[in-house]
Backbone as JSON, one array per atom type, in Angstrom:
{
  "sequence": "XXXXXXXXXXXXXXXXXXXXXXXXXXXXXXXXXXXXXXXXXXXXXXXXXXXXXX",
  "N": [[0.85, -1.18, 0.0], [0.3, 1.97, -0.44], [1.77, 5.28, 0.39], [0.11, 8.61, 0.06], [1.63, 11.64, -1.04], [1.59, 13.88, 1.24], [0.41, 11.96, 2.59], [2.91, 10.77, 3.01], [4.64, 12.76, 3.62], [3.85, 13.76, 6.26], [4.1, 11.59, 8.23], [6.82, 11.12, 8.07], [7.68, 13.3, 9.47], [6.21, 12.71, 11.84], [7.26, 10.65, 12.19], [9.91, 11.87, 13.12], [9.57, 13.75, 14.92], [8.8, 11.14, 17.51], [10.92, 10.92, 17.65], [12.59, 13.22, 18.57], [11.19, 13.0, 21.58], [11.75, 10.71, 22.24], [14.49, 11.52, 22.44], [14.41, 13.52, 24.2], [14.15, 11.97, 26.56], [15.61, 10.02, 27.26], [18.0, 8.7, 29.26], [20.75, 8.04, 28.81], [23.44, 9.1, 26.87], [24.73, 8.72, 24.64], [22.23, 7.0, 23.0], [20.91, 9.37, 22.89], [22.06, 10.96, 21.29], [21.72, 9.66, 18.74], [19.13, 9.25, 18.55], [18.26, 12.14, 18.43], [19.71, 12.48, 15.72], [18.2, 10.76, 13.92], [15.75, 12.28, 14.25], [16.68, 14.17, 13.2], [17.34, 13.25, 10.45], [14.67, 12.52, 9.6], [13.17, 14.74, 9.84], [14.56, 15.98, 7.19], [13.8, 14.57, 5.3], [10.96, 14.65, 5.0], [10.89, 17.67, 4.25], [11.77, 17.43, 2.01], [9.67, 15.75, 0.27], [7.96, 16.29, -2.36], [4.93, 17.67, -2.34], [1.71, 18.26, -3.87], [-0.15, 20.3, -3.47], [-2.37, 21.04, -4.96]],
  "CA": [[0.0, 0.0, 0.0], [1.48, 3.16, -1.04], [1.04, 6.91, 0.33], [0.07, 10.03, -1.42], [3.37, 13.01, -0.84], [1.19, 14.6, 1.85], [0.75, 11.29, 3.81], [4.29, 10.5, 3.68], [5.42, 14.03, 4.76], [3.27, 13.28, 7.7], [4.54, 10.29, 8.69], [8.49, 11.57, 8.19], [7.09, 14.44, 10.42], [5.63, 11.88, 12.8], [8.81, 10.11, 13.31], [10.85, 13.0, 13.64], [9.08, 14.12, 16.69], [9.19, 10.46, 18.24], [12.3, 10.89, 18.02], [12.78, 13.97, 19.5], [10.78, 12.7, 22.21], [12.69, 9.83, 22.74], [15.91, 12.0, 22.87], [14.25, 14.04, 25.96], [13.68, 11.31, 27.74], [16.55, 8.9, 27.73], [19.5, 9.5, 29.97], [21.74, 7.81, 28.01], [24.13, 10.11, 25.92], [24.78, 7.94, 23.07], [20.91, 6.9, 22.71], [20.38, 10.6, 22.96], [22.52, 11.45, 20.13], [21.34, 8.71, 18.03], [17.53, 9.79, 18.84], [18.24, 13.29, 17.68], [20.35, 12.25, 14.79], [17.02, 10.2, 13.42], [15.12, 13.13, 14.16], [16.88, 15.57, 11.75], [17.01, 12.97, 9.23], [13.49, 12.33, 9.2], [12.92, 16.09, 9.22], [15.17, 16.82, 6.13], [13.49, 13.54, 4.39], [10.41, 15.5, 4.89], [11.23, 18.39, 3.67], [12.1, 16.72, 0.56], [9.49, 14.92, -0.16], [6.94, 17.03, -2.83], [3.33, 17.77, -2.04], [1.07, 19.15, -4.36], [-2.28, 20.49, -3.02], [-4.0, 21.62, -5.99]],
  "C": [[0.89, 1.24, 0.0], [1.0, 4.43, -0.36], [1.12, 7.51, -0.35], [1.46, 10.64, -0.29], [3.12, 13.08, 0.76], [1.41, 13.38, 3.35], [1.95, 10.69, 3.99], [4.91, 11.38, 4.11], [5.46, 13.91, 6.18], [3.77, 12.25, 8.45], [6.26, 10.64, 8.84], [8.07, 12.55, 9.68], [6.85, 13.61, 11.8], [6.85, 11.26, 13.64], [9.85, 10.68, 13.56], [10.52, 13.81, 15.07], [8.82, 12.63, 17.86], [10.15, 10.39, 18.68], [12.83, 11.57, 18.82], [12.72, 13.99, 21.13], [11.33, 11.79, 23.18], [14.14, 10.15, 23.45], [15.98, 12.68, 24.18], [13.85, 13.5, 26.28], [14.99, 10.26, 28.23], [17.28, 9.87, 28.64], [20.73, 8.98, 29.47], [22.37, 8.61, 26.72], [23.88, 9.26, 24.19], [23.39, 7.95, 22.56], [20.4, 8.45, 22.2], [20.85, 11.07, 21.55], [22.06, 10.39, 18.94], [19.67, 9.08, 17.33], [17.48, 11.07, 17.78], [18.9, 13.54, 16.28], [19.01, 11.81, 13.56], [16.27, 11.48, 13.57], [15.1, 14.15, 13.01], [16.93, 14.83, 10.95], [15.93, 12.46, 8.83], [13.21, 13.53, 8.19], [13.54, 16.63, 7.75], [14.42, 15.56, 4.98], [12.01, 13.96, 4.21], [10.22, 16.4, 3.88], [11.29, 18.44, 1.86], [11.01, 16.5, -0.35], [7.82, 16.84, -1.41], [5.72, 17.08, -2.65], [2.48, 18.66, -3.28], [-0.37, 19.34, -4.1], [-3.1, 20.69, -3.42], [-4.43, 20.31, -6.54]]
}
């Protein structure tokens, strides 16, 4: 099953803030940097991805 642009933005979006989430919560450094590492490359995979709304 395939998404349209919009619902895969969403979903990059989605797991870029689990991530985030994840990163303020561990206490482990490494994990932490790992967490937030996934985060921005959700966000820039995002970014990416084209939407057209009309």
């Amino acid at each position: 099953m395939s998404r349209s642009a919009s619902e895969e933005r969403d979903y990059f979006l989605r797991r870029s803030a689990d991530h985030r989430d994840l990163a303020a919560r561990t206490a482990e450094a490494g994990n932490r940097v790992l967490h937030e590492r996934f985060a921005t490359l959700y966000t820039e995979r995002a970014a990416s991805v084209m939407v057209d709304d009309h």
